[in-house]
Each structure stands twice: as structure tokens, then as C-alpha cells.
C-alpha atoms as a printed R data frame, in Angstrom:
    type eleno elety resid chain resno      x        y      z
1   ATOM     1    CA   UNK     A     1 34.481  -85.396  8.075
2   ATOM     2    CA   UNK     A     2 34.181  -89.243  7.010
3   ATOM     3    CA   UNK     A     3 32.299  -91.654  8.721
4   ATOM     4    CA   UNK     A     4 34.542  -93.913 10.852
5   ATOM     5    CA   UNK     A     5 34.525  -96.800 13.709
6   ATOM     6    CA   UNK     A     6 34.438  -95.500 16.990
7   ATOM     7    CA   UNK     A     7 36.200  -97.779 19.663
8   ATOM     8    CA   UNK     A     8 37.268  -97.229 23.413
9   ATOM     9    CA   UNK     A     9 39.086  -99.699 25.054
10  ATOM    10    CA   UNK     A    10 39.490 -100.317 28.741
11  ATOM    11    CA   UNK     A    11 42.566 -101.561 29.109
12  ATOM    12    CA   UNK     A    12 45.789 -100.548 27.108
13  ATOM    13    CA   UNK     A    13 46.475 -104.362 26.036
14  ATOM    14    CA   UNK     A    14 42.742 -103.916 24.298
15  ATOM    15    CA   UNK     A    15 44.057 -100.803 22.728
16  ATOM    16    CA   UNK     A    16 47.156 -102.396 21.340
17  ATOM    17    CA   UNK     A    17 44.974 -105.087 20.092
18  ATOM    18    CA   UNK     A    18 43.071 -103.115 18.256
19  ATOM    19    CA   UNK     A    19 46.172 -100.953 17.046
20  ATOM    20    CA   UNK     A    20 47.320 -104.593 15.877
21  ATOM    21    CA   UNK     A    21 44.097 -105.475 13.828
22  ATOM    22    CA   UNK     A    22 43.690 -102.557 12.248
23  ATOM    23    CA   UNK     A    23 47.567 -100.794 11.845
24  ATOM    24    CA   UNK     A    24 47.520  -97.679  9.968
25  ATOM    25    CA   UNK     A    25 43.671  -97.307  9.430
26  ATOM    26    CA   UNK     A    26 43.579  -96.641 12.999
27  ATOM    27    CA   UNK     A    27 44.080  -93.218 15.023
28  ATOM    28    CA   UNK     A    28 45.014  -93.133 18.435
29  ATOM    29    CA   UNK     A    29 42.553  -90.488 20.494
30  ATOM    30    CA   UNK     A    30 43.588  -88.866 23.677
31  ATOM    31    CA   UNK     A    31 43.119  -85.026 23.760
32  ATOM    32    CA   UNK     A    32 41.977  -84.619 19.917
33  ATOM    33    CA   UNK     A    33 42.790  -80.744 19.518
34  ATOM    34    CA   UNK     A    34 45.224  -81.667 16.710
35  ATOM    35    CA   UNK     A    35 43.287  -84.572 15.367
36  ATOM    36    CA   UNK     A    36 39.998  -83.499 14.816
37  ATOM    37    CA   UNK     A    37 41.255  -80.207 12.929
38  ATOM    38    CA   UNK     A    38 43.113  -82.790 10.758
39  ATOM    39    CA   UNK     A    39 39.653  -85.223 10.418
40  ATOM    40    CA   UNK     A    40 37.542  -82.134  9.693
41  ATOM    41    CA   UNK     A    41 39.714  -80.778  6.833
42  ATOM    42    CA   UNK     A    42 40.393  -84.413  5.557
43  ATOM    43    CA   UNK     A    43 44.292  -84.536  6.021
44  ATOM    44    CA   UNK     A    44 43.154  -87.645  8.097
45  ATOM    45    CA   UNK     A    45 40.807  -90.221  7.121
46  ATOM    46    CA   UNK     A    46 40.500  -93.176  9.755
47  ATOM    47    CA   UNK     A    47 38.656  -96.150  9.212
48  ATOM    48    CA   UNK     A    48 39.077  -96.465 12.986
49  ATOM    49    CA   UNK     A    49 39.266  -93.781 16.015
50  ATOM    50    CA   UNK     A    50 40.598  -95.723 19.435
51  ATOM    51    CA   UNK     A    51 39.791  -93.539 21.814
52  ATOM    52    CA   UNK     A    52 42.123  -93.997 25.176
53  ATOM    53    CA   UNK     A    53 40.538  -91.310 27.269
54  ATOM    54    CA   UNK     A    54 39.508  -94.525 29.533
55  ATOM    55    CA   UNK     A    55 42.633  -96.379 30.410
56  ATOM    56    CA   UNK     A    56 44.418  -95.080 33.515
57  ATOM    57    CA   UNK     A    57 47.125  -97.119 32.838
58  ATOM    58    CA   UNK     A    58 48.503  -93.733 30.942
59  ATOM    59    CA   UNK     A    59 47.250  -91.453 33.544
60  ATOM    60    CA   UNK     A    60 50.901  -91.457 35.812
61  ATOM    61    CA   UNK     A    61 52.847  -88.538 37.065
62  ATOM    62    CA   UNK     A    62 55.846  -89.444 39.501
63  ATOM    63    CA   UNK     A    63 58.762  -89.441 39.981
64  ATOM    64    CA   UNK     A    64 60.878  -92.837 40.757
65  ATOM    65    CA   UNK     A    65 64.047  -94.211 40.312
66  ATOM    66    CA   UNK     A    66 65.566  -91.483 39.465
67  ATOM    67    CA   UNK     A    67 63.158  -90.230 36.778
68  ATOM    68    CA   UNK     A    68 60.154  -88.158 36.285
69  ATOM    69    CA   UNK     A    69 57.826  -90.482 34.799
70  ATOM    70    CA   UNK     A    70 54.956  -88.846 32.488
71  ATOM    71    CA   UNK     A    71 52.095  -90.953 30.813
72  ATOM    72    CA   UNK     A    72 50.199  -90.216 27.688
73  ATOM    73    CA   UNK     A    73 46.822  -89.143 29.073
74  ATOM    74    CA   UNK     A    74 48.922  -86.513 31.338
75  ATOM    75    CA   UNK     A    75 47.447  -82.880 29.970
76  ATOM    76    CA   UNK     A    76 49.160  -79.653 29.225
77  ATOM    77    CA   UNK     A    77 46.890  -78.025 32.708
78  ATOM    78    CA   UNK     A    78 48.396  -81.327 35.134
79  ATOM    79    CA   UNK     A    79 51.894  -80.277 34.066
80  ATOM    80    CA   UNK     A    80 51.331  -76.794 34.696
81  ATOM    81    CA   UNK     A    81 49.780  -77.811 37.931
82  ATOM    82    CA   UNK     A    82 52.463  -79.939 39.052
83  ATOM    83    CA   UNK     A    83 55.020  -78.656 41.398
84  ATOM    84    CA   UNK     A    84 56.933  -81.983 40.924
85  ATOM    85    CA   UNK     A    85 57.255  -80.242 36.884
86  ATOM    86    CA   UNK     A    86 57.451  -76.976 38.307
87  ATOM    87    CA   UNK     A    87 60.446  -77.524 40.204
88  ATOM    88    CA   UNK     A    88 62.345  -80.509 38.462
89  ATOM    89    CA   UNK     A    89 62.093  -79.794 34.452
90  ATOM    90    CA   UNK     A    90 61.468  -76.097 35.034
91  ATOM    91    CA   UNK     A    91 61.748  -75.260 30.874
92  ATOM    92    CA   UNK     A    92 58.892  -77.638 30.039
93  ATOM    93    CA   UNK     A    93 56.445  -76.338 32.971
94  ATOM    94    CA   UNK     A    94 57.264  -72.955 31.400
95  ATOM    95    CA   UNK     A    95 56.304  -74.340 28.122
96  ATOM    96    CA   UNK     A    96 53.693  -76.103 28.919
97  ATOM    97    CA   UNK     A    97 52.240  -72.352 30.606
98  ATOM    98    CA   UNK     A    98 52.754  -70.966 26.629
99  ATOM    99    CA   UNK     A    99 51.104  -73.247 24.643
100 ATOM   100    CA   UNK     A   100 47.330  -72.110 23.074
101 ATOM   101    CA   UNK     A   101 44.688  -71.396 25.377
102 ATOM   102    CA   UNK     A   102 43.236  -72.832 28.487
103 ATOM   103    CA   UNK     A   103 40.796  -74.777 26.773
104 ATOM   104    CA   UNK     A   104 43.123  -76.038 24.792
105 ATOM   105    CA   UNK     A   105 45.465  -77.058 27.982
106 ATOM   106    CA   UNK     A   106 43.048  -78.599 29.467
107 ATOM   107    CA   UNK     A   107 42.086  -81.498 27.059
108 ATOM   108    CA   UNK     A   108 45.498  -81.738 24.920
109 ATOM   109    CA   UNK     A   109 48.828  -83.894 25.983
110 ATOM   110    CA   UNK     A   110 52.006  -83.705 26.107
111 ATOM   111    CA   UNK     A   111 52.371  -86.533 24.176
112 ATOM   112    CA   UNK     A   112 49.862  -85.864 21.863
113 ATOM   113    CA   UNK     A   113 52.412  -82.626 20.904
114 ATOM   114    CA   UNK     A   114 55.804  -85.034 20.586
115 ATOM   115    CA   UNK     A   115 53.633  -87.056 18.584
116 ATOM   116    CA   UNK     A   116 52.257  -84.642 16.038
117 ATOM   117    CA   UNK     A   117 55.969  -84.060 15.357
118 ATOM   118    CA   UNK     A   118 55.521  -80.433 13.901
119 ATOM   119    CA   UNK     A   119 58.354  -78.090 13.791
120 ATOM   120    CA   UNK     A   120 57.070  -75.589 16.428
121 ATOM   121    CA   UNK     A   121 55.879  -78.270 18.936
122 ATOM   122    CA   UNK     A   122 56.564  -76.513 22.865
123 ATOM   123    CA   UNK     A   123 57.653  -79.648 23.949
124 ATOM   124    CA   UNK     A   124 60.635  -80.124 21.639
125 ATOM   125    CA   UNK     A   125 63.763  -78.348 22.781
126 ATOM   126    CA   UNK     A   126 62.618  -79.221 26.628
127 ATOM   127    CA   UNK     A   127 62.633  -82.236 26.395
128 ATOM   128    CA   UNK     A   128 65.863  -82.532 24.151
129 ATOM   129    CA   UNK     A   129 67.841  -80.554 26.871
130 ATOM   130    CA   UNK     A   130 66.982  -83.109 28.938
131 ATOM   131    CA   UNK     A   131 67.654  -86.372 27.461
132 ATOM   132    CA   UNK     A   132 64.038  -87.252 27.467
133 ATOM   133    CA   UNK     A   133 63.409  -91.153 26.667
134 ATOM   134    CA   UNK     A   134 60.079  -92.100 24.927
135 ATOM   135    CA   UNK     A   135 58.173  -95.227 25.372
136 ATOM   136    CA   UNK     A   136 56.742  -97.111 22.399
137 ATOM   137    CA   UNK     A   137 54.331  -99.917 22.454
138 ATOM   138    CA   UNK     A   138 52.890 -102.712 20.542
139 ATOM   139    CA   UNK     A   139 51.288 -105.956 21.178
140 ATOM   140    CA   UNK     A   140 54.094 -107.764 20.330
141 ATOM   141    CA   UNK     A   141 56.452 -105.845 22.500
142 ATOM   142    CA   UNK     A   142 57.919 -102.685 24.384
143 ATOM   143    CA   UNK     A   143 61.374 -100.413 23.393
144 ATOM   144    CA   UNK     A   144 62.117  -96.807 24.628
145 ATOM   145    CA   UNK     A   145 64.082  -94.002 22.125
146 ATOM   146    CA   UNK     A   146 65.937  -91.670 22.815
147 ATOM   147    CA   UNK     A   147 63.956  -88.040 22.038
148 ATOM   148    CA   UNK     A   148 66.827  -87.272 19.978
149 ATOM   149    CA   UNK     A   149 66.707  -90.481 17.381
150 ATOM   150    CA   UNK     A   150 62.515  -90.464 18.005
151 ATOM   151    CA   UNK     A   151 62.160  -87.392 15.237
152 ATOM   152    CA   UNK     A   152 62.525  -88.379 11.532
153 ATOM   153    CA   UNK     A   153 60.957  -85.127  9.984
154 ATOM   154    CA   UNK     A   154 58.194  -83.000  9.644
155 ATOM   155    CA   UNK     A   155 55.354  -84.879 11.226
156 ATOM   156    CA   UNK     A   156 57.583  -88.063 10.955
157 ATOM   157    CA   UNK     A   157 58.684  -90.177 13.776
158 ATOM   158    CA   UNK     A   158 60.004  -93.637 14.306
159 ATOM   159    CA   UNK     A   159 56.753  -94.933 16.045
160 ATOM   160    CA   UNK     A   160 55.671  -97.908 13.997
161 ATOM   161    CA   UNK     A   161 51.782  -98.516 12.398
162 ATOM   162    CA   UNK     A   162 51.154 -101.110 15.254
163 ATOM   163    CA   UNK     A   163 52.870  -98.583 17.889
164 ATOM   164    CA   UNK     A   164 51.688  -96.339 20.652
165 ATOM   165    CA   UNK     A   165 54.060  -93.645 22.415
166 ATOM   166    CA   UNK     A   166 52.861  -94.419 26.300
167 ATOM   167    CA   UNK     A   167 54.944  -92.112 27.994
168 ATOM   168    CA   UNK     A   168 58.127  -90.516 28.627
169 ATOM   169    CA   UNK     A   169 61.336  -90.199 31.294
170 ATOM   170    CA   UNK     A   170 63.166  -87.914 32.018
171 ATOM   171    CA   UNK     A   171 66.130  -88.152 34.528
172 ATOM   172    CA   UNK     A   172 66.319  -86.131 37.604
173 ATOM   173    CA   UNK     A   173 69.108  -83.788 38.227
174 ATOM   174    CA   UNK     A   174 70.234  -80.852 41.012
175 ATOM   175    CA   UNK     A   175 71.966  -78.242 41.359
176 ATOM   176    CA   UNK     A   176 70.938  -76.538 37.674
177 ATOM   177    CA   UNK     A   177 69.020  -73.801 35.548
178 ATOM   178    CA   UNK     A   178 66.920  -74.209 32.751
179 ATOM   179    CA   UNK     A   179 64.588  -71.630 30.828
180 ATOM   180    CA   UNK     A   180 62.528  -71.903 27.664
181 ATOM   181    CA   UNK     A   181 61.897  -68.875 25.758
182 ATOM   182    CA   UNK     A   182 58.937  -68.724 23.272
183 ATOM   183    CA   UNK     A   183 58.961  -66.074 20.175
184 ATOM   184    CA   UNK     A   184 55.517  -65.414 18.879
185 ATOM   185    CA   UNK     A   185 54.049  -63.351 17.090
186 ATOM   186    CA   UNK     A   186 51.587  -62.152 19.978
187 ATOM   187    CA   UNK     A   187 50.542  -63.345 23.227
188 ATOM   188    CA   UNK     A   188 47.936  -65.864 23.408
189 ATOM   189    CA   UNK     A   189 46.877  -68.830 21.086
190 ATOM   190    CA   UNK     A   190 50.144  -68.920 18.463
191 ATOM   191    CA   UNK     A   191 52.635  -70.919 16.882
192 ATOM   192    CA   UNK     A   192 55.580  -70.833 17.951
193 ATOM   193    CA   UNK     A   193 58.193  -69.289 15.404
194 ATOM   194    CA   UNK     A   194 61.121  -70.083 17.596
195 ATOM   195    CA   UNK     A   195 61.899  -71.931 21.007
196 ATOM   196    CA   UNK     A   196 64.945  -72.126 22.660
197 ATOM   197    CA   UNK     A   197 65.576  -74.478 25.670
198 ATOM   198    CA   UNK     A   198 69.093  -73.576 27.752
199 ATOM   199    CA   UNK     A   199 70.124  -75.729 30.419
200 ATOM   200    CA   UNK     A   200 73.380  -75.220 32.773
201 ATOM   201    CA   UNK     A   201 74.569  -77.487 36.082
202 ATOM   202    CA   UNK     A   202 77.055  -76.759 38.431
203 ATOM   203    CA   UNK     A   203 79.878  -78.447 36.661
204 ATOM   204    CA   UNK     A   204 78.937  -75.542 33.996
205 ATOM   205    CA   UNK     A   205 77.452  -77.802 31.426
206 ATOM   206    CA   UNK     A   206 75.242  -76.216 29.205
207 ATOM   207    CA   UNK     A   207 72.635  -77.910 27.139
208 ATOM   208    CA   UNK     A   208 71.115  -75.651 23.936
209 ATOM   209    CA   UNK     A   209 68.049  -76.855 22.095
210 ATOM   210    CA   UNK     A   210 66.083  -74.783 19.346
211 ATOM   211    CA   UNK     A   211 62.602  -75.920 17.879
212 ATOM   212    CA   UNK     A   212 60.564  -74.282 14.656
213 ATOM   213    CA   UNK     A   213 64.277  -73.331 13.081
214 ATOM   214    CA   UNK     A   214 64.242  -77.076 11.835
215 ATOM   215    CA   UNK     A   215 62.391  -79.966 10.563
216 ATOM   216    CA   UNK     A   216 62.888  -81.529 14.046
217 ATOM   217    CA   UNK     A   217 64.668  -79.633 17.204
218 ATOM   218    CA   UNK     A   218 68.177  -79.687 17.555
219 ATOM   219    CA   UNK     A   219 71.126  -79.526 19.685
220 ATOM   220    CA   UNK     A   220 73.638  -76.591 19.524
221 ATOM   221    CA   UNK     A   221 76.335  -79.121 20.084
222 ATOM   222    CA   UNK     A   222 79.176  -76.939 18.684
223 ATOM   223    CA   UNK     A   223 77.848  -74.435 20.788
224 ATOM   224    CA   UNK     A   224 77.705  -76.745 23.941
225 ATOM   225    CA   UNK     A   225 81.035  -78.376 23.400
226 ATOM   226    CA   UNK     A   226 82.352  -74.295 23.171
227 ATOM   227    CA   UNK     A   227 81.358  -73.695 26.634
228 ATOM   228    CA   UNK     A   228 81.679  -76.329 28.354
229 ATOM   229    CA   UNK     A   229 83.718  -76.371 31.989
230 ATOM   230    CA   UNK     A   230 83.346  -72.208 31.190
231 ATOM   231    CA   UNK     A   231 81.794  -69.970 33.813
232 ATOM   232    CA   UNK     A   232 79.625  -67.543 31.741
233 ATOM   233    CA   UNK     A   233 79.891  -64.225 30.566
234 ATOM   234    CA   UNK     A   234 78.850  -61.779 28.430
235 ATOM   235    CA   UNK     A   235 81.964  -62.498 25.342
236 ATOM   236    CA   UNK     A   236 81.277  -66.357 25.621
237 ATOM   237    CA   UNK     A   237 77.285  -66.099 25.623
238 ATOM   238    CA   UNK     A   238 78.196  -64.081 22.701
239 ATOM   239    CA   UNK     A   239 80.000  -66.695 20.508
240 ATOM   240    CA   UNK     A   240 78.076  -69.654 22.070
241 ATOM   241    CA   UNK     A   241 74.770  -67.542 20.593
242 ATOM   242    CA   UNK     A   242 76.578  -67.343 16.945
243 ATOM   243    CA   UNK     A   243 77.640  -71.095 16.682
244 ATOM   244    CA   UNK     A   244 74.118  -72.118 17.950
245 ATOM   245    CA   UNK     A   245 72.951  -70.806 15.016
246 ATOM   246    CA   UNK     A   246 75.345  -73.215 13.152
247 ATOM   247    CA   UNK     A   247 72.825  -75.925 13.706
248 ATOM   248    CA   UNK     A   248 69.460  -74.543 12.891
249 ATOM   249    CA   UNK     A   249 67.914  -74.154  9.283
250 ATOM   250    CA   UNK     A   250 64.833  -72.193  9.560
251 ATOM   251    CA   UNK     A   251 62.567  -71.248  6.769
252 ATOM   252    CA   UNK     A   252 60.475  -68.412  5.746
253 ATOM   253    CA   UNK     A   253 56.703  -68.902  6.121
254 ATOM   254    CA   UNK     A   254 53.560  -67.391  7.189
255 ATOM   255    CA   UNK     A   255 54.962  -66.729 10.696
256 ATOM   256    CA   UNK     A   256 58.169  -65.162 10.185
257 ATOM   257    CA   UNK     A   257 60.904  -64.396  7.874
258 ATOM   258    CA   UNK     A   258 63.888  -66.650  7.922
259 ATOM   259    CA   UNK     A   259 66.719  -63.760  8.552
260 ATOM   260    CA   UNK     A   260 64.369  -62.727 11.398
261 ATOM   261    CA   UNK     A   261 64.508  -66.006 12.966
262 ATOM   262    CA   UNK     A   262 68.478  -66.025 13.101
263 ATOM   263    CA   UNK     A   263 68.578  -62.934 14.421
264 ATOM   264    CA   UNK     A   264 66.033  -63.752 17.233
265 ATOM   265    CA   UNK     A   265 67.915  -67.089 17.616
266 ATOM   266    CA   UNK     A   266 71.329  -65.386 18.590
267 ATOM   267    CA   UNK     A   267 69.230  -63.220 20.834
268 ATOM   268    CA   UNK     A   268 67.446  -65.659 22.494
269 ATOM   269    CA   UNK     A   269 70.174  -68.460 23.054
270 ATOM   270    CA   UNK     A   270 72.140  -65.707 24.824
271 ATOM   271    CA   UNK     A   271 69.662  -64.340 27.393
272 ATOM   272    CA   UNK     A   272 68.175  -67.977 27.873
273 ATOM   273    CA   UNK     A   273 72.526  -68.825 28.865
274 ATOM   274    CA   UNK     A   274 72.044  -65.598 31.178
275 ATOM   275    CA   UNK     A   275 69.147  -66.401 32.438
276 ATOM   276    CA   UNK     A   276 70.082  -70.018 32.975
277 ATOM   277    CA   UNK     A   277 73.027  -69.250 34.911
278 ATOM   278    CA   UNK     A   278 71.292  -66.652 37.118
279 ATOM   279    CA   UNK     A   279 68.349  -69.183 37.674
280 ATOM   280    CA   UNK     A   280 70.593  -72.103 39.043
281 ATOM   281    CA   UNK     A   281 72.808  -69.276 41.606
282 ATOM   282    CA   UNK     A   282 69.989  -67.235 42.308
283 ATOM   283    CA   UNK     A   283 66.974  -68.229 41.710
284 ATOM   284    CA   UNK     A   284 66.084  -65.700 39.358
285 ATOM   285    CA   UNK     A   285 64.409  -64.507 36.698
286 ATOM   286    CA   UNK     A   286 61.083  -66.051 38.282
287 ATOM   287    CA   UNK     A   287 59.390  -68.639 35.941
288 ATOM   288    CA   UNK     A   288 57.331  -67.243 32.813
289 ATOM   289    CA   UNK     A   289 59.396  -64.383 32.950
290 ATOM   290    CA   UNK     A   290 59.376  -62.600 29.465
291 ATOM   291    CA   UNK     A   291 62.667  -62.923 28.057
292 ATOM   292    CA   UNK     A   292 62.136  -61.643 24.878
């Protein structure tokens, strides 16, 4: 690992400052469990590490107006510990109870994972289902993105050299079901080779987002658009799992084979449309359950 300049600012206008002077020489620090990896096998070289571990001003979890409000500094572990999360965006609490290990939960961020921008990230097709808005900040200015324009590719994003991704919304809804179902390749600290977000309201419209099948996540729109004003069952979930596949493009690599990832695509977009459905007029499957 190079030598670099160590700076932690108390307030965020201090960090944007700083983000200002020094642009793309500088790295933004908050958890660090994708960072450092990157540092210590030279992917990244900053001149400059701002480290925002200080500045509460990115510490929020509320909900107001309408909106769940989440900050940058908000950890993996407060999410899971949230029954605001638990209850409201019910596929990203589940999520957020798959990704690594404990340790790792406890010190990494939820927007430290939108921002690494990897294929796999957990947080991807939750938040799409949703309509998540991101905030982006510079000295010169605020704007907020859409989650579905924010990805540009594989560890690509729209947030500019002077930029820093603050937070994230995410309106409130009721009356719904929502799952997120994780394939891996065993339980524990893995990559995820496919996710699959499913999200259904009582007007019966359904939401599908898949993540790792992609170089961003994606919306089944066909898929959506096919069942939409449709009460579910077992011949639509059927179709609506083959079109979903329509709008992935998954890869063979380390983790899986491509033709295994359709396969477990299909199977997972239909029991996450089950499950969705049973969730919002039952209450059940309980969260975490394994779907796959």
C-alpha cells in the first residue's frame, strides 16, 4: 500500500472542500471493507484518504415526509437493527441480513455498496424495486438521481470527481410484499451470483429487479407490464419468470455458469412473485426465509 494524506473532517462542508481541492486524487472513507482491499492490492492509489467516520451530518435514519431517509455513515448492522427497515423496505432489511459477515456488517454502508457499483452489490435490486433516489453532493451544489439513471457500468456511476453520494430516499408505501432472494454458492461470507427483488401492492403491481445477471441491476419491465392489474397464479408467475429473463445478461465467471444463472433466475423470480403475494395477504413466509 502507498503512502497517502490522511484527512478527517468535521463537518461535511470541510469534506466537500477537500473533495473540491483535491477531485479525483481523493477517496472518500466511511466503512473501508471495500477500499482498503482495493489500496492494499493497488487497484487504488490515493494521494488523499478523507475519512468521514466523524461527521454526523450522514449519521440519519427516519422516516419523514413520506420517505425513509438513510445517510451515508448508516451501517449494514443499523439497518438490520431497524424495525423502521424491517417493516417498511422489507427486501433490503433481508439483504442487508445476507451480506458477508458480522464484522463486516458492522463497519460497512449501505452506501458504501451502491457506490462500489459492482454487479452483485445486495443493495441493487432493493432499492430499484423501490424507486430509491440518491443524493449527490459537491461544494458547488446538491442534485438527487434516480437509482435507476445513477448506474453507468461495472463500478461506474454518474457521481462526479468533486461529488459525494450523502444518502438515499426511498418513498413509503402500504398495503404490499416484497422479498429478496440471494443465490450463493454457500452460506456465509459470498458473492452474490444472483439477486432478485419482487415487489407486489394491492392494486397488484409488481415490481421485478435482478442484480449480478448484469453490468448494473435491472428491471423486468416486460415482465412487470405482463402482470400488471393480474391476481397471481401459478401459469402467470410462470411466463412473468420467462420474460424476466428477457432483461438480464449474465456471464460466466468464477461463481457460476451463465446457463445456471438463467435457470436459477426463472426459479427465483417465480417463488420471490409467490412469496410476494403471500407476504402482503398473509404475512408469510417470515423474513430470511430460504427461498431457494
Amino acid at each position: 500500500m502507498e503512502n497517502f494524506k490522511y484527512l478527517k473532517p468535521a463537518t461535511l462542508e470541510d469534506a466537500l472542500s477537500s473533495k473540491s481541492e483535491y477531485g479525483s486524487k481523493a477517496n472518500f472513507l466511511l466503512g473501508g471493507t471495500d477500499l482498503f482491499i482495493a489500496m492494499d492490492k493497488g487497484v487504488i492509489v490515493p494521494d488523499v484518504v478523507i475519512d468521514l467516520k466523524g461527521i454526523k451530518a450522514l449519521s440519519y435514519l427516519e422516516e419523514k415526509d413520506g420517505f425513509i431517509y438513510i445517510g451515508a455513515a448508516v451501517t449494514w448492522t443499523e439497518l438490520i437493527d431497524s424495525e423502521l427497515i424491517k417493516k417498511s423496505i422489507p427486501s433490503l432489511w433481508e439483504a442487508a441480513d445476507l451480506v458477508a459477515s458480522v464484522g463486516v456488517r458492522n463497519s460497512a454502508t449501505l452506501i458504501g455498496n451502491v457506490c462500489n457499483a459492482v454487479p452483485s452489490l445486495e443493495a441493487g435490486a432493493p432499492l430499484y424495486i423501490r424507486d430509491a433516489v440518491v443524493f449527490l453532493e459537491s461544494k458547488s451544489g446538491k442534485r438527487e438521481v434516480s437509482i435507476k439513471d445513477f448506474f453507468t457500468g461495472v463500478k461506474r456511476t454518474v457521481i462526479k470527481e468533486d461529488e459525494m453520494m450523502t444518502g438515499l430516499k426511498i418513498p413509503v408505501v402500504q398495503d404490499f410484499g416484497e422479498v429478496y432472494i440471494k443465490m450463493g454458492r454457500y452460506e456465509g461470507e459470498d458473492l452474490s451470483q444472483a439477486g432478485v427483488s419482487v415487489f407486489v401492492d394491492k392494486n397488484n403491481n409488481y415490481r421485478i429487479s435482478l442484480a449480478a445477471v448484469a453490468i448494473t441491476p435491472v428491471r423486468a419491465s416486460k415482465a412487470e407490464n405482463f402482470l400488471k392489474g393480474k391476481k397471481l397464479n401459478p401459469e402467470l408467475a410462470e411466463e412473468a419468470a420467462e420474460l424476466a429473463l428477457e432483461a438480464i445478461a449474465p456471464i460466466s465467471d468464477i461463481r457460476s455458469s451463465k446457463e445456471y444463472r438463467i435457470r436459477m433466475c426463472k426459479i427465483m423470480v417465480k417463488r420471490g412473485l409467490t412469496a410476494c403475494v403471500s407476504r402482503m395477504e398473509t404475512g408469510s413466509p417470515a423474513l430470511s426465509t430460504r427461498l431457494i
